[in-house]
N, C-alpha and C positions, 0 to 999 in steps of 0.2 A: 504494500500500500504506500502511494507517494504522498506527502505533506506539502505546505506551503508554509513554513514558520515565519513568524512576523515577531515585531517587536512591538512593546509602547511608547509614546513617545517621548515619557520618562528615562526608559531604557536606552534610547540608542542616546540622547543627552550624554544620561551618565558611563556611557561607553566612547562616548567622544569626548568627555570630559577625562576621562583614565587615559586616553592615547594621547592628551596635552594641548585639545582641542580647547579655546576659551569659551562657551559657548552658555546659552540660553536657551528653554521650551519657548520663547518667542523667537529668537533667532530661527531655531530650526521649524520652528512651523511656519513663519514666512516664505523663508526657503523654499519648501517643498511645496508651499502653493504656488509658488512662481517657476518649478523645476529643475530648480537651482540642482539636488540630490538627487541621482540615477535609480535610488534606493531604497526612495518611498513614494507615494500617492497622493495627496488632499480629494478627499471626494466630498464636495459641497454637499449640503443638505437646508431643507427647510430652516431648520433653526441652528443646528450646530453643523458645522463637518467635521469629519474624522478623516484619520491619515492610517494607509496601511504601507507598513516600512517591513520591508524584505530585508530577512536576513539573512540570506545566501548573496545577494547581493549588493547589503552593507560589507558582510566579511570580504568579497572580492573587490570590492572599493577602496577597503583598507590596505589591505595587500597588497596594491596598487600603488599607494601613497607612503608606506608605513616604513620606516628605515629600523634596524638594529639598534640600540644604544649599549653601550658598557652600562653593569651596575656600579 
């Protein structure tokens, strides 16, 4: 059986927050309404929208971007 895993959009924050990303849940929700992020969705609604944020394709996003450091 195949899945689609997603994040919230707490989670991918504090996951971009860990790899040294300065960022805010208004930062990144801007973003993704405008399609700034490869990696999630905004889908408008009546009263609120929601955002679905792929995590197979945050994690190749990062991989992408993400350098080695020494501890």
């Amino acid at each position: 059986m195949l899945i689609i895993e997603t994040m919230t959009l707490n989670q991918v924050v504090a996951r971009l927050r860990a790899l040294g990303i300065r960022t805010t849940e208004l930062k990144v929700e801007a973003a993704l309404q405008r399609g700034v992020y490869p990696w999630g969705v905004y889908i408008p609604g009546e009263k609120h929208g929601c955002y679905e944020i792929y995590t197979k394709l945050f994690d190749q996003w990062v991989a992408e971007r993400a350098t080695e450091v020494a501890s």
